[in-house]
Every structure is written in structure tokens, then in C-alpha cells.
N, C-alpha and C positions, 0 to 999 in steps of 0.2 A: 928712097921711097918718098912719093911724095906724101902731104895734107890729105887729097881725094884719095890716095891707095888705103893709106890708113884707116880712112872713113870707112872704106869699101868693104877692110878686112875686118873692122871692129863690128858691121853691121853683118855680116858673113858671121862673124864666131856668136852673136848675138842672137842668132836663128836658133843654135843650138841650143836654147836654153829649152825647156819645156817650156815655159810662158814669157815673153817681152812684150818692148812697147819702145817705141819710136817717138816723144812726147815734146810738142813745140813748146818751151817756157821764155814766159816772157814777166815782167815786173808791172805796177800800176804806173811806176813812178819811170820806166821805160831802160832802164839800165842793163834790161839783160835780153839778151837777142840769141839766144840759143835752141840747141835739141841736147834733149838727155836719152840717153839708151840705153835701158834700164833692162835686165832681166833675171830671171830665176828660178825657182822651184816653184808651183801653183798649188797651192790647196780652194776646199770648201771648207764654208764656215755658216751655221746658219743665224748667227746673229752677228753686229759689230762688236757686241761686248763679247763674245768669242776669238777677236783680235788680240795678242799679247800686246802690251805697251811696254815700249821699253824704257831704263832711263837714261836722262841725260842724252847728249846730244847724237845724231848719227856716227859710223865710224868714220872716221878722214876718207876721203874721196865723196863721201856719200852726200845725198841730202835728202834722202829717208830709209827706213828700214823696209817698208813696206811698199809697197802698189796695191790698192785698194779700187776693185770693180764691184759698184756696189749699185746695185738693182733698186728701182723707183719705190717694189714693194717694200723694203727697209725705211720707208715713213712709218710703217706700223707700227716699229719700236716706240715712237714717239706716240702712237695712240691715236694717227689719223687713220681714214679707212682708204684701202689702197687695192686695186688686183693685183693677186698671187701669178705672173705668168711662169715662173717654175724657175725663172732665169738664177742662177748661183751668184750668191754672194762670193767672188775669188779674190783671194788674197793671195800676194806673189812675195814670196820673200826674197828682198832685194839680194845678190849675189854678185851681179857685175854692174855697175853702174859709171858711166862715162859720158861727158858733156863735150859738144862741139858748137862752133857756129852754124846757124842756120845756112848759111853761103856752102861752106863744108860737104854741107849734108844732100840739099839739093846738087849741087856739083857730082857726088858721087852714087846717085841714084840714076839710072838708066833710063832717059825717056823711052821707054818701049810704045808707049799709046796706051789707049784704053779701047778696048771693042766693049761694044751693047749689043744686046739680041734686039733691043728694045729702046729706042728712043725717047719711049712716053710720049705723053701727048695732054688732050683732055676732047672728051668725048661730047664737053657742054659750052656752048658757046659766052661769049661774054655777059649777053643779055640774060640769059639761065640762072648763072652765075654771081649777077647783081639781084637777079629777085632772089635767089637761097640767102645771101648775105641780110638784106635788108631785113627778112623773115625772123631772120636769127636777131637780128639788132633791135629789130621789131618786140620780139618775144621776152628779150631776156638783155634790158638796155645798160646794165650796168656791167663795169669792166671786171668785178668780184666775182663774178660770176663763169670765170675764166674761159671765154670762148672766142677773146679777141685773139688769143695767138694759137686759135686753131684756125680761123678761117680761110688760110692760104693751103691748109691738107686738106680742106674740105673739095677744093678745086683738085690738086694732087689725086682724091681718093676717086673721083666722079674717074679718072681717067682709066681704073685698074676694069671694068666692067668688059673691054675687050678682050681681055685674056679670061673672063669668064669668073674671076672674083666676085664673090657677093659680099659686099664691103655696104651700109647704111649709110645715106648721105641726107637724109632728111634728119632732123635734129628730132628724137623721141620728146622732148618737151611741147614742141612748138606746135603750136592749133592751128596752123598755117597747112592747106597743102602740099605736098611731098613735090620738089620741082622735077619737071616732065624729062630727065637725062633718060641714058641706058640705064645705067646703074641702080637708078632709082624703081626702075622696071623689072630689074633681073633678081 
């Protein structure tokens, strides 16, 4: 059997878990070029101090007890103000846990393709797009103010108005009028 069969089959018995995760790790310091394939049993939790900690180190083979999916709204805990989207805090109790090379694993994945119904697109031209930016830059010029790394969704979002989404592309703050897209119409 080879390396790829092996991958094949560990990512096959892996499916079987109620919950996995297929997880690229890598180091700061560049030493590790791996995937971990991690999976387990899945619960709900509604806080992280609801997590057990264990002690001392993981079991041998391992290198955590946990898988931890934890939702944007869990700033709360710390006492920021966040939207509740409903999404579950999941915790996976680690159960099988196996490490390959990144070469491995792309090797033993099947290029099938990717079909889209949907391309995407964007409904607003470049020039649209530079006055909604500038508006924003305009209004609210400081980078604390966290909208510099939205601005590339904002082009992203103007595109969803084709299929009939009503998604706001005008920033509610800005005293600036509302730029002339679809989206901004619909």
C-alpha cells in the first residue's frame, strides 16, 4: 500500500466521525509543512468556560484534546458588544487524530473540478466603486474605525443584487449620498 492509499483510507475512515476537520499546520518559524486530520464526537457549548481543560500534556499521538469552533459572538464573554447570529459554539472531542505531509494529502485528493451556478461578478463599475470608497475614507478617515478591511466586500456585496438579495451598500454613517449601483436601488 502505498503513502496516497494510506492518505486515502485515513481520510475515508475520517468521514466517519460525526464531526472532522482536514487542517493545514504550519509553524512561525517554518518547520512544519503538514495537515492534521483530526475528528470526533461534536457537542454544543454556550460559553468557552463551558469547555473542560484538561491536565498536563495531550495523549501521545495527539496535539490537542479539543477542536474548538468558536463563533465571532463569543467576544461577548470578554464584555465587547457583538451580533448573536445563532451560530454554535462546537467543540469536537479529539478521538482520532493523524498528521501527514501537505504533498500526501493533495496527492490523495481527487481533482474532481469545482462547478458554480454563479460566477459572480459586480453589478458596479470601477468608477461607482472609487466614489463609494472615497465616501467612506471621506467620512470616517481613521483606520480604528475598522472599515479599511471591509472595503473590498463592499465591491463583493454591490454584486449579490442580481439574484435579488437586498444586502446595504451605502455605509449608514456616511452623509454622503447612497452610490447609484443596483443594489443600492433594490
Amino acid at each position: 500500500m502505498t503513502a496516497t492509499t494510506d492518505v486515502r483510507a485515513a481520510i475515508a475512515a475520517l468521514q466517519g466521525h460525526e464531526a472532522w476537520a482536514i487542517i493545514r499546520r504550519s509553524t512561525r518559524a517554518g518547520d512544519r509543512d503538514t495537515v492534521g486530520l483530526v475528528g470526533g464526537r461534536r457537542r454544543v457549548v454556550e460559553s468557552i468556560l463551558d469547555v473542560p481543560l484538561e491536565e498536563g500534556a495531550p495523549a501521545d499521538g495527539h496535539i490537542a484534546d479539543r477542536l474548538l469552533a468558536i463563533p465571532f459572538r463569543q467576544v461577548a464573554e470578554r464584555g465587547f458588544e457583538a451580533h448573536d447570529d445563532g451560530t454554535p459554539l462546537v467543540v469536537v472531542d479529539v478521538e482520532t487524530e493523524l498528521e501527514f505531509s501537505v504533498a500526501e494529502v493533495v496527492d490523495a485528493i481527487d481533482d474532481t473540478g469545482v462547478e458554480f451556478t454563479d460566477r459572480g461578478g459586480f453589478d458596479s463599475d470601477d468608477d461607482e466603486y472609487a466614489k463609494l470608497v472615497e465616501a467612506i475614507i471621506r467620512e470616517k478617515p481613521h483606520p480604528e474605525h475598522g472599515y479599511r478591511a471591509c472595503l473590498g466586500i463592499l465591491r463583493l456585496v454591490s454584486g449579490t443584487a442580481k439574484h435579488g438579495w437586498r444586502l446595504p451598500v451605502h455605509a449608514p454613517w456616511s452623509s454622503a449620498p447612497a452610490p447609484s449601483t443596483a443594489s443600492a436601488r433594490s
